[in-house]
N, C-alpha and C positions, 0 to 999 in steps of 0.2 A: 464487420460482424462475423463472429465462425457460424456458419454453416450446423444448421440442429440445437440452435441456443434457442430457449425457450424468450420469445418478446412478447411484450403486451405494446398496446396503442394506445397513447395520451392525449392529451391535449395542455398543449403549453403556452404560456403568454410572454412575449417577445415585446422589446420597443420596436417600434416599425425600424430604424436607423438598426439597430442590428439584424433582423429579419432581412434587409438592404443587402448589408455587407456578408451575409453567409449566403446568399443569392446570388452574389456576386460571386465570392468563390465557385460555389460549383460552376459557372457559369466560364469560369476562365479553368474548370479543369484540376484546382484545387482542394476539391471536398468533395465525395461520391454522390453527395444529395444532403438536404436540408437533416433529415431526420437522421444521416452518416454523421453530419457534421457534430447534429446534438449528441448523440450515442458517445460520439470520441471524445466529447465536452467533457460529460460526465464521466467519463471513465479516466480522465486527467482527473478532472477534481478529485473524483473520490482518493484517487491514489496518494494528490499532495494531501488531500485530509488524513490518513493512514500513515503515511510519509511524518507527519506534524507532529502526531500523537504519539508515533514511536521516537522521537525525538524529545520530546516532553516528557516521558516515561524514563527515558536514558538521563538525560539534565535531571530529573528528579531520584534518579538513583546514584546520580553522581555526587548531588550534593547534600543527602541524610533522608531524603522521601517528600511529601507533600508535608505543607507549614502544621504546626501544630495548633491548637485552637489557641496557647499562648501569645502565639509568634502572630499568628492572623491578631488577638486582640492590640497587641503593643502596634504593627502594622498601621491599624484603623486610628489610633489613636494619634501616630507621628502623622498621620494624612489628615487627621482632622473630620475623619467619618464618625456620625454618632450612630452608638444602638439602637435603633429600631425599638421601640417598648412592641411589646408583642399586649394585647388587649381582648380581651372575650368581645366577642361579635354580640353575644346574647344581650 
């Protein structure tokens, strides 16, 4: 964590068997602490998250943009999806 970064305190639910094994690490010297370990967790994900989308944004401008509402109907149709009727609740 740097030093003067604004944290808050949570509370997060674990399966015991992982709560184990990140235990374990700090334990052998691996991970600074439970709440290190989590902070680095997130901070991977978020990145392959960001990481994914810029990638999907590139493929999608590589090959014309996102489908058209055409391309999505012919799609659903070669899969065998049907439309959804949409219906007043009232």
């Amino acid at each position: 964590m740097v030093s003067g970064m604004a944290t808050k305190k949570i509370t997060i639910t674990l399966e015991a068997e992982q709560l184990d094994r990140v235990r374990g690490l700090v334990e052998a010297g691996k991970a600074s602490s439970v709440s290190g370990f989590v902070q680095h967790a997130v901070g991977v994900s978020l990145d392959d998250i960001a990481g994914w989308g810029a990638m999907l944004a590139e493929a999608l401008r590589d090959t014309g943009g996102p489908l058209s509402q055409e391309e999505k109907d012919w799609a659903d149709e070669m899969l065998g999806n049907r439309k959804r009727r949409t219906r007043s609740v009232a």
